[in-house]
C-alpha atoms as one frame of an Amber mdcrd trajectory, in Angstrom:
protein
 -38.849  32.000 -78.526 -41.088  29.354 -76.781 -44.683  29.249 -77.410 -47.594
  29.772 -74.277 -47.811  25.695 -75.191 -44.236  25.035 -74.482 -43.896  27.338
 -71.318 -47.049  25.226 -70.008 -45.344  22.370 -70.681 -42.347  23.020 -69.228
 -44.174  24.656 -66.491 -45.812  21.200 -65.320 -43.011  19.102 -65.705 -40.812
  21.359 -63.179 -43.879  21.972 -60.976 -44.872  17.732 -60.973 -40.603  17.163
 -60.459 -41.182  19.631 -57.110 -43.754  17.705 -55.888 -42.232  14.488 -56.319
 -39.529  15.753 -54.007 -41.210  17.458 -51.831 -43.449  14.082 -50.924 -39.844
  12.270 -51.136 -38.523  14.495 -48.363 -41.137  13.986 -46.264 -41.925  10.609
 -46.455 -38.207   9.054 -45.691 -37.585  12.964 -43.082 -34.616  13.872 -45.484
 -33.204   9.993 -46.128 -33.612   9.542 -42.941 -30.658  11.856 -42.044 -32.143
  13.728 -39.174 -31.974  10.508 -37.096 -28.183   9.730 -35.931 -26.373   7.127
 -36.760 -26.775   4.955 -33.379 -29.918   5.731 -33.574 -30.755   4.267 -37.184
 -29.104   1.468 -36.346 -30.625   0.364 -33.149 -27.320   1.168 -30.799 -26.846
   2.817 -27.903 -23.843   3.811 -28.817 -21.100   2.937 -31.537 -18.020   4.346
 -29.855 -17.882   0.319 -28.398 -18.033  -1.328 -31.943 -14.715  -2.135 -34.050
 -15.270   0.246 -36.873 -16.036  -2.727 -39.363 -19.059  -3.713 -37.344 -20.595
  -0.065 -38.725 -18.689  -0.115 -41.990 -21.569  -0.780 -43.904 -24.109   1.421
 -42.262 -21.172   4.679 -42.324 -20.928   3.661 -46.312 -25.357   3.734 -46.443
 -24.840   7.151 -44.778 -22.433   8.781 -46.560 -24.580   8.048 -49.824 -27.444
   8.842 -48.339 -25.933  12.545 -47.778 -24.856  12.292 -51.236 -28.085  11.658
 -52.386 -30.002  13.999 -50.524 -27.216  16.938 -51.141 -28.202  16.017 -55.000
 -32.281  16.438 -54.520 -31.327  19.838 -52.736 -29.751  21.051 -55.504 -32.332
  19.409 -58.102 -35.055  21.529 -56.056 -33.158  25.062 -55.904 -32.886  24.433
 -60.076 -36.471  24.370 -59.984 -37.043  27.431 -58.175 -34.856  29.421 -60.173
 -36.393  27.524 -63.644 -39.644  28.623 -62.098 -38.678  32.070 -61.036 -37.607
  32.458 -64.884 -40.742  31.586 -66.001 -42.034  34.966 -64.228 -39.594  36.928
 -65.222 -40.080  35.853 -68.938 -35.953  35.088 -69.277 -37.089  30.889 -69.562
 -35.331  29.295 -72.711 -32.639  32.503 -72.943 -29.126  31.967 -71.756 -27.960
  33.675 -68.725 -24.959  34.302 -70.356 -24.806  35.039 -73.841 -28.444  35.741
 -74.093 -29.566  33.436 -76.996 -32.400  30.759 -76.925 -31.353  27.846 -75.262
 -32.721  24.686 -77.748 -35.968  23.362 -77.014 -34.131  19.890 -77.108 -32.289
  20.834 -74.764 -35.072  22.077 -71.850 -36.805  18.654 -72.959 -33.547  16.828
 -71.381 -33.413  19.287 -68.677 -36.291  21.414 -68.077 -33.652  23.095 -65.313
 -31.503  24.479 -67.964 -30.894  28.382 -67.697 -27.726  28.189 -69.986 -27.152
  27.032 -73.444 -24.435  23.929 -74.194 -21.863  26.011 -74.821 -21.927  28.388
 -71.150 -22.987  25.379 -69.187 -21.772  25.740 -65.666 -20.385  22.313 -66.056
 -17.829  22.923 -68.253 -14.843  22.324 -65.873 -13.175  19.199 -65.127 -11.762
  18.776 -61.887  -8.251  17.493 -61.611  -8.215  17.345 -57.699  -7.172  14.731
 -56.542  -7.601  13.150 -52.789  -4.648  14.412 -50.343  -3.679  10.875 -49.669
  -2.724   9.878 -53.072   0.349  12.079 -52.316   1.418   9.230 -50.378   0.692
   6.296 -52.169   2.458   6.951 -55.347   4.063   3.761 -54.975   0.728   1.313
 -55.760   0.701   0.010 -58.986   4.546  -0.463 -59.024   6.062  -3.680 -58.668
   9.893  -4.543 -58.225  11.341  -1.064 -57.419  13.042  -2.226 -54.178  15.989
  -0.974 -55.607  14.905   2.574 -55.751  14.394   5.333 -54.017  10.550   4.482
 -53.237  11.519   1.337 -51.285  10.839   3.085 -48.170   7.011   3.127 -49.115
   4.677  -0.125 -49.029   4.449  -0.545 -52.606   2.336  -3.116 -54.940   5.308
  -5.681 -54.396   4.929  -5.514 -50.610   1.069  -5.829 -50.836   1.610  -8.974
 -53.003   4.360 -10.820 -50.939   2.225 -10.284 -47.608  -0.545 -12.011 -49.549
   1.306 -14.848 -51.331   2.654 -16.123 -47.876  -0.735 -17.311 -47.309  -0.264
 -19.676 -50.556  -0.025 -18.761 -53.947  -0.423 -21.651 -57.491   3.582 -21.976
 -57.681   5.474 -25.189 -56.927   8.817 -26.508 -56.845   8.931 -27.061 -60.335
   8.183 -23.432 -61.224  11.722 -22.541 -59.831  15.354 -22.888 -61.111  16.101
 -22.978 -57.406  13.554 -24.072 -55.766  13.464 -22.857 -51.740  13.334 -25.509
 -49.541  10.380 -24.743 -47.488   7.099 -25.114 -49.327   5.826 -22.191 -48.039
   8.026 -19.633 -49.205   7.130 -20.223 -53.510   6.646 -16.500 -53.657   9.013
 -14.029 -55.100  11.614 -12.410 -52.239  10.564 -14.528 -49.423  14.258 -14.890
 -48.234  13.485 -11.028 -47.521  13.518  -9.657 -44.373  10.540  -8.591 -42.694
  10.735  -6.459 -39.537  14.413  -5.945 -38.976  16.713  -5.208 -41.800  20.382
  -7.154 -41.017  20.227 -10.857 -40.210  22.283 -10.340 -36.635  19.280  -8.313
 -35.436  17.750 -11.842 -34.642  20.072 -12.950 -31.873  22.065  -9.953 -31.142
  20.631  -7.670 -28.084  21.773  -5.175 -25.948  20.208  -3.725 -22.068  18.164
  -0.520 -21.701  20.687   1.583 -21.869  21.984   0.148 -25.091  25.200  -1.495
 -24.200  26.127  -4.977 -22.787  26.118  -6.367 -26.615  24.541 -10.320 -25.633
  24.411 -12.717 -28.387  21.953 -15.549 -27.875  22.228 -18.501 -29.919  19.890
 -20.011 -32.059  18.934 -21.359 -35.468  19.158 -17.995 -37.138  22.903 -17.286
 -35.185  23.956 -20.672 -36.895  22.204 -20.106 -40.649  24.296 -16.988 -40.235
  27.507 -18.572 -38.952  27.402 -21.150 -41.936  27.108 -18.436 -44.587  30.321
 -16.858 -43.189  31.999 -19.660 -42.662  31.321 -20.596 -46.496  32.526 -17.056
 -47.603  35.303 -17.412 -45.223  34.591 -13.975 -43.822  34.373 -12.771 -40.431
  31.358 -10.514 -40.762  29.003  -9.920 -44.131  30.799  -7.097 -44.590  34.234
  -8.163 -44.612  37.513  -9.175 -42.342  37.705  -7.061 -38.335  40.342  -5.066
 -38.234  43.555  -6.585 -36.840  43.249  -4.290 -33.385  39.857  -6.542 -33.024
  40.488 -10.170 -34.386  41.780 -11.353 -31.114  39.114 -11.172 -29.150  36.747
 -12.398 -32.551  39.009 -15.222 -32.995  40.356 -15.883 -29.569  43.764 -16.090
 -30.390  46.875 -14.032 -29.022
């Protein structure tokens, strides 16, 4: 059981801690969050601004809510702590009724519940909702898989090595011939998935098939030619060869 001496103690420090917020709450009106946001920043408005140019004051006010959602809470302990103290129940566990350690109150003069029935005893596993669709980060080379239909760690990587990366020439067994492409998969497509989509194209109403010729329609012309295939995936049928071929 505490003494009168330790109750008196403990009775200062919570009452000083309540003042010291109190004055805090006053002085900066709640961390300033009863002023809006265009108005703490000097805007009219911020509906104009690209959402970086207020990145950094949304980030100052979203811990600033923190914060001040954290002194709330500190405050309420103290009311209860001090409502304790009248009742006489200070130092006893709410819940299994036994003296909480005088260490303990000295670490947190707060404390209505021993260690053991601390309200903090859970760990959440929640998770943020969007994490259920970014499983693929943190995975590299899984094109071949069913998650290749995500933007995945590889992806994220290749868009950034195009800009340069500390590979040369000599770091290949085949080394590609432009200078710019020393990055892992840069023969991979990007935007369009077979290599006719680049000169083949079609009206509105998705007929008139129009090929246009250019250096992509001849790059894929010489890799035929070299397989000595009409199409990448194999010989027309012989009902369509004439008109391929243009022979009777």
């Amino acid at each position: 059981m505490l003494t009168e001496d330790q109750l008196a103690h403990f009775r200062t420090e919570l009452m000083n801690r309540k003042t010291e917020l109190a004055s805090h709450f006053e002085d900066n009106d709640h961390f300033d969050l009863k002023r809006s946001l265009s108005d703490s920043i000097s805007e009219l408005s911020v509906y104009d601004n690209h959402p970086a140019d207020v990145g950094s004051e949304l980030f100052e006010r979203g811990k600033d809510v923190a914060l001040n959602e954290h002194a709330e809470l500190e405050l309420q302990s103290i009311d209860k702590a001090l409502e304790a103290m009248k009742d006489g129940t200070y130092g006893i566990c709410e819940t299994c009724k036994e003296e909480i350690p005088v260490d303990r109150l000295e670490a947190l003069p707060t404390a209505l519940y021993c260690i053991d029935h601390s309200l903090d005893q859970k760990i959440s596993r929640d998770r943020p909702i969007e994490e259920s669709v970014l499983t693929s980060f943190g995975k590299f080379d899984i094109d071949t898989k069913d998650e290749n239909v995500a933007y995945d760690a590889e992806d994220s990587w290749q868009d950034v090595a195009q800009y340069g990366t500390s590979e040369s020439p000599s770091d290949f067994a085949n080394p590609p011939e432009n200078y710019d492409d020393m990055y892992v998969e840069s023969e991979e497509n990007v935007g369009y998935v077979e290599d006719y989509e680049n000169f083949v194209g079609v009206d509105i109403t998705g007929k008139n098939i129009t090929v246009y010729p250019n250096k992509q329609h001849e790059h894929y012309e010489d890799g035929l030619d070299e397989e000595g295939i009409m199409t990448e995936f194999g010989d027309l049928p012989a009902s369509e060869q004439d008109p391929y071929t243009k022979k009777k």
